[in-house]
DOBA-380099 format. One record per atom (N, C-alpha, C): residue number from 1; atom name; residue in one letter; z, x, y. Coordinates in Angstrom, 2 decimals. Layout:
! residues N
<r num="NUM" atomo="CA" residuo="A" z="Z" x="X" y="Y"/>
...
This chain:
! residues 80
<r num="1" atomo="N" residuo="X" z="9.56" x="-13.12" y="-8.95"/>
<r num="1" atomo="CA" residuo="X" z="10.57" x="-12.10" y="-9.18"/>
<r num="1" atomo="C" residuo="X" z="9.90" x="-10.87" y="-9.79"/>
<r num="2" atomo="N" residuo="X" z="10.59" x="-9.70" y="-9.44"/>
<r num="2" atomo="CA" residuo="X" z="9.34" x="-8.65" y="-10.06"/>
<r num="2" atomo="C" residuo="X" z="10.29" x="-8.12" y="-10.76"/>
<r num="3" atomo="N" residuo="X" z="10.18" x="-7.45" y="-11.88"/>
<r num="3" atomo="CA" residuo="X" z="10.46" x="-6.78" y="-13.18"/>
<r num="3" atomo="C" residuo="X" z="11.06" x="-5.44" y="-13.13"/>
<r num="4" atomo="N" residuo="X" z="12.31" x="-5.03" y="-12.84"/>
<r num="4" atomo="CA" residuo="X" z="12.51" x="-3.48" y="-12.26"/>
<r num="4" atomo="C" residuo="X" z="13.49" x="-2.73" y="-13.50"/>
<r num="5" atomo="N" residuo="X" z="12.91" x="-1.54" y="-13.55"/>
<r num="5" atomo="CA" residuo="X" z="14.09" x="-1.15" y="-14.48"/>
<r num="5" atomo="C" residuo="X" z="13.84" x="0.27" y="-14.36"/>
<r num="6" atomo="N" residuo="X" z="15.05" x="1.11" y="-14.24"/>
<r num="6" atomo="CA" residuo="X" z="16.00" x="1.85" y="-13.76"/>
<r num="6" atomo="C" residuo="X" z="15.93" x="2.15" y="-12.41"/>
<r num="7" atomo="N" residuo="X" z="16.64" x="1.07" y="-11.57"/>
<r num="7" atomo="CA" residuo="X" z="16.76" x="0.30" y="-10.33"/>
<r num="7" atomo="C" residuo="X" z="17.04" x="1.50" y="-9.81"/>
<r num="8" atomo="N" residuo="X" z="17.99" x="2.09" y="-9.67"/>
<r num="8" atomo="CA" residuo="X" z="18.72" x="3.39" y="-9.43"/>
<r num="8" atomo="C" residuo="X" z="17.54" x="4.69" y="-9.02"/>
<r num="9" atomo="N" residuo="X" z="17.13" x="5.25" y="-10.06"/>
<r num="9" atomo="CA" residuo="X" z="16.13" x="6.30" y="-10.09"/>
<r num="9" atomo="C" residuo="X" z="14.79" x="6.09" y="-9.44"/>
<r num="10" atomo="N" residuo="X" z="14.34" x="4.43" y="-9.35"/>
<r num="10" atomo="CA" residuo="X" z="13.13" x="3.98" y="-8.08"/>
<r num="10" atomo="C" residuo="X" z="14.01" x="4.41" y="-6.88"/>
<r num="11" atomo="N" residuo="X" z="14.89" x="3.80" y="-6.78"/>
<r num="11" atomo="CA" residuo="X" z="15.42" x="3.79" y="-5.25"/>
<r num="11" atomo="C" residuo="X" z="15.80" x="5.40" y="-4.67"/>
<r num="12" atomo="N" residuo="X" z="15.98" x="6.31" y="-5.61"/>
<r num="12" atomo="CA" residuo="X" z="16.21" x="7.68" y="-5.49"/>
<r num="12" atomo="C" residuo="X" z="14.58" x="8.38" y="-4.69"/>
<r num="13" atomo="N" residuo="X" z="13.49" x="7.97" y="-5.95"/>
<r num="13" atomo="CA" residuo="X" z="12.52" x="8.43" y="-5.53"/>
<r num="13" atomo="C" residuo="X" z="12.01" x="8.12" y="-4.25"/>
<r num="14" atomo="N" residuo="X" z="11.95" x="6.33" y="-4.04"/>
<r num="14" atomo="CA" residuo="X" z="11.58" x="6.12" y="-2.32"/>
<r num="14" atomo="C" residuo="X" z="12.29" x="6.69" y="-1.21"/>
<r num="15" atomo="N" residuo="X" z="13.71" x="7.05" y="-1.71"/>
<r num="15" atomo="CA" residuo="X" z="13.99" x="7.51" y="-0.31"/>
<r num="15" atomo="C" residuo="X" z="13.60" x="9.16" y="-0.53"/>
<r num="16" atomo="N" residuo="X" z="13.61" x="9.91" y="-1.08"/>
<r num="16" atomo="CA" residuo="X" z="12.88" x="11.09" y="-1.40"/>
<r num="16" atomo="C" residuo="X" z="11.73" x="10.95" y="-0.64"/>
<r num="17" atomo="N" residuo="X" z="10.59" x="10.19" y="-1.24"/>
<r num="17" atomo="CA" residuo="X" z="9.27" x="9.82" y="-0.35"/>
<r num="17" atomo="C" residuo="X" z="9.38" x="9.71" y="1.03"/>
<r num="18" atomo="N" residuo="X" z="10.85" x="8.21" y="1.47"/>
<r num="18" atomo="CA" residuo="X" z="10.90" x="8.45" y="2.44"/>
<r num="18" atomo="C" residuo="X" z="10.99" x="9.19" y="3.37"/>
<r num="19" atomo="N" residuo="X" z="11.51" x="10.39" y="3.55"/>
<r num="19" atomo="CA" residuo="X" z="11.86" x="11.63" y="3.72"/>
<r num="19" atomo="C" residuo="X" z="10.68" x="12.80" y="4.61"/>
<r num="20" atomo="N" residuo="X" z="9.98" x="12.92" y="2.79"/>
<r num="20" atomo="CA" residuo="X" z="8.48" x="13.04" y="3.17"/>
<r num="20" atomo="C" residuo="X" z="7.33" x="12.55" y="3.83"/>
<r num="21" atomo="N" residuo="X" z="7.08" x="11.21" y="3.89"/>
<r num="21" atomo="CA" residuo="X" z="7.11" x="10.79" y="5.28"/>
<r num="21" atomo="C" residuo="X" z="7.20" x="10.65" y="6.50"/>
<r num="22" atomo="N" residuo="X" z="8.33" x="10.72" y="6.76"/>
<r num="22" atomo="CA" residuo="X" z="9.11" x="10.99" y="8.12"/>
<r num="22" atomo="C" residuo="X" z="8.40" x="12.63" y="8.28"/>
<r num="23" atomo="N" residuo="X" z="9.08" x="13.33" y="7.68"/>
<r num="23" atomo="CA" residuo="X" z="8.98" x="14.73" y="8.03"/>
<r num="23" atomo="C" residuo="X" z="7.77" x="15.40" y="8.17"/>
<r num="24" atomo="N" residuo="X" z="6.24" x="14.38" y="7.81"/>
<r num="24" atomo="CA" residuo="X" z="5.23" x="14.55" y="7.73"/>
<r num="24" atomo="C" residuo="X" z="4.60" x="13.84" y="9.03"/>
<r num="25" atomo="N" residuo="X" z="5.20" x="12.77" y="9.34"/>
<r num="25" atomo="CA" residuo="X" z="5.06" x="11.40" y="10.52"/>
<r num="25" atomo="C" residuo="X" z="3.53" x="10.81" y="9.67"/>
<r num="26" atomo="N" residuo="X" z="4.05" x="10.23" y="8.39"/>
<r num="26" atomo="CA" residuo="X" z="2.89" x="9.52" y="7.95"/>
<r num="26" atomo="C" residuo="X" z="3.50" x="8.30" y="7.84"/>
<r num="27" atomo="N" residuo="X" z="3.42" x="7.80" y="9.27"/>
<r num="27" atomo="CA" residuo="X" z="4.20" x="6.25" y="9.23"/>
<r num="27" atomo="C" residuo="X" z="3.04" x="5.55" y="8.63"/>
<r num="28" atomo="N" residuo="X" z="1.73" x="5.19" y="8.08"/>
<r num="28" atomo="CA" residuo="X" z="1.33" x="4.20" y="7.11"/>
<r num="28" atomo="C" residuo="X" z="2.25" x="4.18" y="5.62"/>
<r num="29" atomo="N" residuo="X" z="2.28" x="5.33" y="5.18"/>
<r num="29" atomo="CA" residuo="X" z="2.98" x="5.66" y="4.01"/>
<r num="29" atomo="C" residuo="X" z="4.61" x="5.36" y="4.26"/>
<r num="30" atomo="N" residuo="X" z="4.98" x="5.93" y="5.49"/>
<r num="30" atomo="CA" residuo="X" z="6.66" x="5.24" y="5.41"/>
<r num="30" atomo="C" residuo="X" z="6.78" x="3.89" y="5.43"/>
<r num="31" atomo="N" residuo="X" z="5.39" x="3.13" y="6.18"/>
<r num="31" atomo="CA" residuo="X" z="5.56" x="2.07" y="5.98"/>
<r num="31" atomo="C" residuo="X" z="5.79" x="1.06" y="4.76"/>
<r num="32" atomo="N" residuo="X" z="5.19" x="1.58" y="3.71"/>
<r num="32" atomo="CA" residuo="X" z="4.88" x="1.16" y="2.69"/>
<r num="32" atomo="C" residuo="X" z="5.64" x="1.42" y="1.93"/>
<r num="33" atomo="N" residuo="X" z="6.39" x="2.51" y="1.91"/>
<r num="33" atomo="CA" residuo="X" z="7.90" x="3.02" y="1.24"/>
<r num="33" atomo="C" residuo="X" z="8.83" x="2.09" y="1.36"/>
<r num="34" atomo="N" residuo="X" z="9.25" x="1.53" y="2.85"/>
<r num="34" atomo="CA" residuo="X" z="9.76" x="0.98" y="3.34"/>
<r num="34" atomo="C" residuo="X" z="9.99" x="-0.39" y="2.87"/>
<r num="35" atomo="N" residuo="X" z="9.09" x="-1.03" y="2.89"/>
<r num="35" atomo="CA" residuo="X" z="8.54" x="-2.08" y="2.13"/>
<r num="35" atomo="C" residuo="X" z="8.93" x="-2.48" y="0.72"/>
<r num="36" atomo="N" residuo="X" z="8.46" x="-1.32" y="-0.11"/>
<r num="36" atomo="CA" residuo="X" z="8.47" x="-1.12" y="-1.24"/>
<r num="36" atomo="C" residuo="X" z="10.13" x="-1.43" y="-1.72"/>
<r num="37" atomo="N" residuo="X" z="11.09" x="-0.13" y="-0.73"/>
<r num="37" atomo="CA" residuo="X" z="12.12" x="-0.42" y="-0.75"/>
<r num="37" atomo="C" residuo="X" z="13.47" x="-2.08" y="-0.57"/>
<r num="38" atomo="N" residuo="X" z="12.54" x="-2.63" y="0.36"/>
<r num="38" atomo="CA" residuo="X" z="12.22" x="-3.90" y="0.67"/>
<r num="38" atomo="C" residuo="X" z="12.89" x="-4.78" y="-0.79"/>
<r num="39" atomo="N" residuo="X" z="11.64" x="-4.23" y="-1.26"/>
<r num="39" atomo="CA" residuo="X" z="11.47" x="-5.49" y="-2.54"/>
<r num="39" atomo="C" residuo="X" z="12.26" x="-4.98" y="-3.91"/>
<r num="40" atomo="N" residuo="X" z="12.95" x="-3.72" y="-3.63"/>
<r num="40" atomo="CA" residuo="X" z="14.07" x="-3.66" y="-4.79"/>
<r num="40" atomo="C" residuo="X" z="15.41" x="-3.92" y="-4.38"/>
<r num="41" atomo="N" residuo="X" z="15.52" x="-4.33" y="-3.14"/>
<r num="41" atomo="CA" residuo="X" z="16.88" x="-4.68" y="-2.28"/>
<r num="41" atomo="C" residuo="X" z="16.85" x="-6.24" y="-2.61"/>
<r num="42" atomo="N" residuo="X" z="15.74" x="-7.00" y="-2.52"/>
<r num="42" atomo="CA" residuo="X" z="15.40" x="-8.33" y="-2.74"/>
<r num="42" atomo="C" residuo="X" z="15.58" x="-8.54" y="-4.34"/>
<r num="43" atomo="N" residuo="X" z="14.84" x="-7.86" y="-4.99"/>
<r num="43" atomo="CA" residuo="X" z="15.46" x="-8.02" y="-6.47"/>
<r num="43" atomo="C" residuo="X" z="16.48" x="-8.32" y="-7.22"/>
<r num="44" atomo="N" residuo="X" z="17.77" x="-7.60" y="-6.62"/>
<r num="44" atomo="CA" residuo="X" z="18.75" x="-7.00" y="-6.66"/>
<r num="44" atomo="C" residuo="X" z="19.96" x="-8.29" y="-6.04"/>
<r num="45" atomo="N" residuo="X" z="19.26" x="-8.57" y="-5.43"/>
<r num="45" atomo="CA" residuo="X" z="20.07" x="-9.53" y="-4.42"/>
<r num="45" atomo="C" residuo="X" z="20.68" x="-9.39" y="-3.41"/>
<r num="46" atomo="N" residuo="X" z="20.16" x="-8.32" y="-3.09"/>
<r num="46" atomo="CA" residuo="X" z="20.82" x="-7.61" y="-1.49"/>
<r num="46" atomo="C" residuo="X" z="20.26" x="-8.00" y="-0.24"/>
<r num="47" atomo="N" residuo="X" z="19.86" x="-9.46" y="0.25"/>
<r num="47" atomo="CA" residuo="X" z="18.77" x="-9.76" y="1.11"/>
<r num="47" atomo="C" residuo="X" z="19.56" x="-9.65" y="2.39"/>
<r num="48" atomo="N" residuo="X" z="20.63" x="-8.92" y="2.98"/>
<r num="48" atomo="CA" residuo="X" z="20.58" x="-8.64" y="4.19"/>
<r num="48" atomo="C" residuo="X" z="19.66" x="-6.98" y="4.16"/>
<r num="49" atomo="N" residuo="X" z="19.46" x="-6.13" y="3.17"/>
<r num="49" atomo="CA" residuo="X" z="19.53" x="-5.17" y="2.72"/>
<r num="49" atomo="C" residuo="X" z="17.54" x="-4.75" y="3.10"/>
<r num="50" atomo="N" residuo="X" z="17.48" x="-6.28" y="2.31"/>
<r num="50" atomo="CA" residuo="X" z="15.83" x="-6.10" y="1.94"/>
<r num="50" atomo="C" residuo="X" z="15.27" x="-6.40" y="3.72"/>
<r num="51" atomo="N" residuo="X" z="16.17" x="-7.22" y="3.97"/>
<r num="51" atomo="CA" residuo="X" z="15.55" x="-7.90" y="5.56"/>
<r num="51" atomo="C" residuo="X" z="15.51" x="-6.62" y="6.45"/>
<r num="52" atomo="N" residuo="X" z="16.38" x="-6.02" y="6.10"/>
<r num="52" atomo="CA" residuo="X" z="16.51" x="-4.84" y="6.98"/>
<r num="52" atomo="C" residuo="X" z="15.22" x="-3.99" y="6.93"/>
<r num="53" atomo="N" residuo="X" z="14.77" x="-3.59" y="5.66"/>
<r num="53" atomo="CA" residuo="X" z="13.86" x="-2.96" y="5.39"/>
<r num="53" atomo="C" residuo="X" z="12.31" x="-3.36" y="5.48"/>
<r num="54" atomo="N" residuo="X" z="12.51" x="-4.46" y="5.38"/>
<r num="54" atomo="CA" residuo="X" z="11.10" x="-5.23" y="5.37"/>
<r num="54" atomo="C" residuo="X" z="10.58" x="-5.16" y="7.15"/>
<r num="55" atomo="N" residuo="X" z="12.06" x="-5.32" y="7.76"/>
<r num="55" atomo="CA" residuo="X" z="11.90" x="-5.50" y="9.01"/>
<r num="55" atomo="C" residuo="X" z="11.45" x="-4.10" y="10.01"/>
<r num="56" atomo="N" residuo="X" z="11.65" x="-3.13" y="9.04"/>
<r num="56" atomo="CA" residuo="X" z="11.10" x="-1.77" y="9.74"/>
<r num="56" atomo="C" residuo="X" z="9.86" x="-1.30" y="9.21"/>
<r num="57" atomo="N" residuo="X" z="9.32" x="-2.22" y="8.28"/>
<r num="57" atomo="CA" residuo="X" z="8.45" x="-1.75" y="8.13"/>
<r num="57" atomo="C" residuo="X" z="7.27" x="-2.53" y="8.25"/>
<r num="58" atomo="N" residuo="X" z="7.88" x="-3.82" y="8.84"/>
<r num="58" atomo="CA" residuo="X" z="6.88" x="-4.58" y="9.97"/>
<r num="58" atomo="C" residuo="X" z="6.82" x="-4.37" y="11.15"/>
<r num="59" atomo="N" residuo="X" z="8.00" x="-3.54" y="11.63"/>
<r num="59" atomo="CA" residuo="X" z="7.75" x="-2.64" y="12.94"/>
<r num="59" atomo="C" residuo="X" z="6.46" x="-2.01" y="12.83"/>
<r num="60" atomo="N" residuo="X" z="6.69" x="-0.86" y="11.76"/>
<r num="60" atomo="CA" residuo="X" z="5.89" x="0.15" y="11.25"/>
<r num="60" atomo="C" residuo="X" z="4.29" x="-0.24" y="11.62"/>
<r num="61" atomo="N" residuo="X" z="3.99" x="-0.92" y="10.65"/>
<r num="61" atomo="CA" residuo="X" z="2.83" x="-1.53" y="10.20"/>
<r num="61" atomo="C" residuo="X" z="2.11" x="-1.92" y="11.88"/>
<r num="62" atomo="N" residuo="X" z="2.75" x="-2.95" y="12.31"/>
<r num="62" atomo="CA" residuo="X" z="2.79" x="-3.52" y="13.87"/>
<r num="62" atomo="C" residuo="X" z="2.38" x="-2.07" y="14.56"/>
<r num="63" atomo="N" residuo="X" z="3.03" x="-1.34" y="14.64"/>
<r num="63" atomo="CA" residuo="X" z="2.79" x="-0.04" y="15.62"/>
<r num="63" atomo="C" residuo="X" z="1.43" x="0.22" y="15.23"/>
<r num="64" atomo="N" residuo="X" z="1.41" x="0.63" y="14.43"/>
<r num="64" atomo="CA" residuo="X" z="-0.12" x="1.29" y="13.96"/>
<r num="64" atomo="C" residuo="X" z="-1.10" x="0.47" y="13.55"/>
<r num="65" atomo="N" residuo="X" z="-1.06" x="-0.70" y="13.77"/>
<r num="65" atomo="CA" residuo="X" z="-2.27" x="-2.15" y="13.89"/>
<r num="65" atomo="C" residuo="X" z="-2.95" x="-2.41" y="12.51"/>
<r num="66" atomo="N" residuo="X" z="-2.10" x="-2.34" y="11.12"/>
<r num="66" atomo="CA" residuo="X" z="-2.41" x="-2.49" y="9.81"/>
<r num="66" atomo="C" residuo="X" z="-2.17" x="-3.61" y="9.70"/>
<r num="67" atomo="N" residuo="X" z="-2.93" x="-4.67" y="9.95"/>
<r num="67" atomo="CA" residuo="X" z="-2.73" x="-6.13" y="9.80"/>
<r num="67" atomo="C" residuo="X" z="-2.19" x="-6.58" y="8.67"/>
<r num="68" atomo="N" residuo="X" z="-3.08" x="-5.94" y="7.54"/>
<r num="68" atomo="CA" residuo="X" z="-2.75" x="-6.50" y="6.15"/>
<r num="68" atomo="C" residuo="X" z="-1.35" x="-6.20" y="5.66"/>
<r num="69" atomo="N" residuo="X" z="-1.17" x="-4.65" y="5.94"/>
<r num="69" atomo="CA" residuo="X" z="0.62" x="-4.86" y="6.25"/>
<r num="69" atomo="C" residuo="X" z="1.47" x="-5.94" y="6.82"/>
<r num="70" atomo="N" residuo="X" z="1.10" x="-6.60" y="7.56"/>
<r num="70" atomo="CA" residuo="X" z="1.70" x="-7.19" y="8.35"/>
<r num="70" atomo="C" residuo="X" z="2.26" x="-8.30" y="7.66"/>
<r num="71" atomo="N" residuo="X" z="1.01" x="-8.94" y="6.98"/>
<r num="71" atomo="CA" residuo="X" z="1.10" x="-10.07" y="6.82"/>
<r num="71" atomo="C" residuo="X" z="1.85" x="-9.89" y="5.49"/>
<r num="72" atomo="N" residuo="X" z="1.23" x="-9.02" y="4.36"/>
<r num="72" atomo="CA" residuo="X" z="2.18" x="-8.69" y="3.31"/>
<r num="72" atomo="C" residuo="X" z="4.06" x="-8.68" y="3.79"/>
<r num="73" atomo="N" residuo="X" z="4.35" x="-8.54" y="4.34"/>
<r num="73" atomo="CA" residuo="X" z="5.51" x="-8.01" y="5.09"/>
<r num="73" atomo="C" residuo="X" z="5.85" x="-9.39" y="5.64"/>
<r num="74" atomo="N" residuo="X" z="5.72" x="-9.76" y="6.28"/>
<r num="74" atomo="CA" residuo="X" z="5.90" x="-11.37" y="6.73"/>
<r num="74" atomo="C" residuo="X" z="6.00" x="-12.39" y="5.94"/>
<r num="75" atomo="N" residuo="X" z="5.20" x="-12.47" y="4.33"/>
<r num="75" atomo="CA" residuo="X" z="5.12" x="-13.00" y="3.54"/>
<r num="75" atomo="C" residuo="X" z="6.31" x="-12.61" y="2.61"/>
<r num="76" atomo="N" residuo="X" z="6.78" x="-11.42" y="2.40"/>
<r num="76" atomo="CA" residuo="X" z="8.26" x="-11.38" y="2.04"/>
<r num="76" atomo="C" residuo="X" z="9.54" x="-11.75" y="2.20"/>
<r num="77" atomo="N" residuo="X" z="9.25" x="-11.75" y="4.12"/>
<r num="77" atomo="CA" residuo="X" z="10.68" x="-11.94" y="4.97"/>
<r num="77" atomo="C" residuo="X" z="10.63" x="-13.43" y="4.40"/>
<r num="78" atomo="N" residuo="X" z="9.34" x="-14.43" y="4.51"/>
<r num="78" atomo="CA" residuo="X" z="9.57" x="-15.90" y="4.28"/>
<r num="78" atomo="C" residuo="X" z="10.02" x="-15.93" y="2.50"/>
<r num="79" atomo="N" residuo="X" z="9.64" x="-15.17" y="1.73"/>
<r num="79" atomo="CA" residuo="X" z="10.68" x="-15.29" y="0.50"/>
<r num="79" atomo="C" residuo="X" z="12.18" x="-15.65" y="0.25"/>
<r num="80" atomo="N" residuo="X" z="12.61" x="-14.57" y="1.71"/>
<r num="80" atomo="CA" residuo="X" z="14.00" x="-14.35" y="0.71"/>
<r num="80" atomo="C" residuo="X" z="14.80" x="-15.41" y="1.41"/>
């Protein structure tokens, strides 16, 4: 379980990032946003929420052949 506190104001900033990202097309970095986002949806207890996210950003990862993403990312979905 990971340790989050002011759940709210992380989740503000990633999608901010997210954003920047996109609008930059630095899908390694959205990937990882993505992800990131992932694991405060999972925290939280929102696991249709986190699946969602985890799941685009194993798209992500997949597209652009970042293995170690991958597997990080795969290793979450089997968490929740």
């Amino acid at each position: 379980m990971y340790a989050i506190s002011n759940v709210d104001l992380s989740m503000e900033y990633y999608q901010k990032a997210k954003t920047i990202a996109e609008d930059n097309n630095l899908a390694f970095q959205k990937s990882s946003i993505l992800g990131n986002i992932g694991v405060i949806y999972s925290a939280k207890g929102d696991l249709d929420f986190s699946k969602k996210y985890y799941n685009e950003a194993l798209s992500l990862f997949e597209e652009i052949g970042y293995a170690h993403g991958v597997e990080v990312i795969k290793n979450n979905l089997n968490k929740l």
